[in-house]
C-alpha positions as CSV (number, residue, x, y, z in Angstrom):
1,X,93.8,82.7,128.1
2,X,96.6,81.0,126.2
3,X,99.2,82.2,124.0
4,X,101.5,80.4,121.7
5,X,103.3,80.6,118.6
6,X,103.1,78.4,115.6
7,X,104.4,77.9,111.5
8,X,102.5,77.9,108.7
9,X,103.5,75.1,105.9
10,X,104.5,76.5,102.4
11,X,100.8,75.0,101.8
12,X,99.3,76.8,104.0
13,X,98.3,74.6,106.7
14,X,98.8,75.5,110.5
15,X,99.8,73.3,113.9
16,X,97.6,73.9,116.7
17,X,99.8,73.5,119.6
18,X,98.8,70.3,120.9
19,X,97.6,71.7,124.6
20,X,95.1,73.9,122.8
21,X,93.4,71.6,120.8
22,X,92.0,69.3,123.7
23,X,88.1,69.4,121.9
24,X,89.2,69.3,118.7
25,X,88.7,66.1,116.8
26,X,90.0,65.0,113.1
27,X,87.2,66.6,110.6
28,X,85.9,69.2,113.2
29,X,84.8,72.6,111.3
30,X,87.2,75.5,112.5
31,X,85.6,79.3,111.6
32,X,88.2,81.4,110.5
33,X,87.9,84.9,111.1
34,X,90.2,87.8,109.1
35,X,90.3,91.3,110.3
36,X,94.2,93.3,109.2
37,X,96.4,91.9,110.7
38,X,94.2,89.2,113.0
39,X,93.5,85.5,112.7
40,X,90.5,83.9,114.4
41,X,89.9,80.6,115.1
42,X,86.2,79.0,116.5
43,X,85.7,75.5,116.6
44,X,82.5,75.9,114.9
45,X,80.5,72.5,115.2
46,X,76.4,72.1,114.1
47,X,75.9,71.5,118.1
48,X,77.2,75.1,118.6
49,X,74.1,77.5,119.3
50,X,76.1,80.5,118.9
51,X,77.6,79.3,115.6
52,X,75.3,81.0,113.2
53,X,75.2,84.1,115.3
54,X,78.6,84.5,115.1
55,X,79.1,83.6,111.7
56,X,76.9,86.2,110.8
57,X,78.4,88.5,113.6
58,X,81.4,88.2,111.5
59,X,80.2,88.9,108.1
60,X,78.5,91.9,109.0
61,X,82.0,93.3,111.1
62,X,84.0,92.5,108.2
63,X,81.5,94.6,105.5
64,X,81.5,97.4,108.1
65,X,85.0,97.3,108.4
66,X,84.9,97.7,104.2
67,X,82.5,100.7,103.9
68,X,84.1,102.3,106.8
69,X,87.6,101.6,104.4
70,X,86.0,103.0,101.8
71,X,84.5,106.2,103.9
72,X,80.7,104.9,103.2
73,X,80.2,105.6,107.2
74,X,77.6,108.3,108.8
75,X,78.8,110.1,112.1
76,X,75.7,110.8,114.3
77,X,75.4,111.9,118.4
78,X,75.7,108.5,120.2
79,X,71.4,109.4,121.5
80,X,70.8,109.0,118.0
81,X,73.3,106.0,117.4
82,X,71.4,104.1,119.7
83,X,68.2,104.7,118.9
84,X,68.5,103.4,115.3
85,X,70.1,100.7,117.0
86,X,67.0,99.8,119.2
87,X,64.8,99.1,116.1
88,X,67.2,96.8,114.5
């Protein structure tokens, strides 16, 4: 894994350090991912597989992340948990 740190521009935009960006190509999608005080970033291309998986992955994390917020959550025994889980 690597770690660096970066600037955002008074409009918004962000450098990638240069080391990190090896696949990346001018006009590639990038998925951005919001959660607090996190920022994703996915190089997200239509060749990706996993793409819409984890597009959708991410949507439904960030509206369970809301109704949990908001105290919209059940608390069940982890048997029980995983049994609803089973027949999604």
């Amino acid at each position: 894994m690597e770690v660096a740190i970066t600037r955002m521009s008074s409009r918004g935009q962000v450098v990638i350090p240069a080391g990190m960006r090896d696949d990346l190509h001018e006009g590639d999608k990038i998925l951005v991912i919001q959660n607090k005080d996190q920022i994703i970033l996915k190089k997200a291309t239509k060749a990706d597989k996993n793409f819409e998986k984890d597009f959708e992955f991410a949507k439904r994390t960030e509206d369970a992340w809301k109704s949990y917020e908001k105290g919209e959550f059940v608390s069940m025994p982890a048997v029980k948990f995983l049994e609803r889980l089973s027949k999604c």
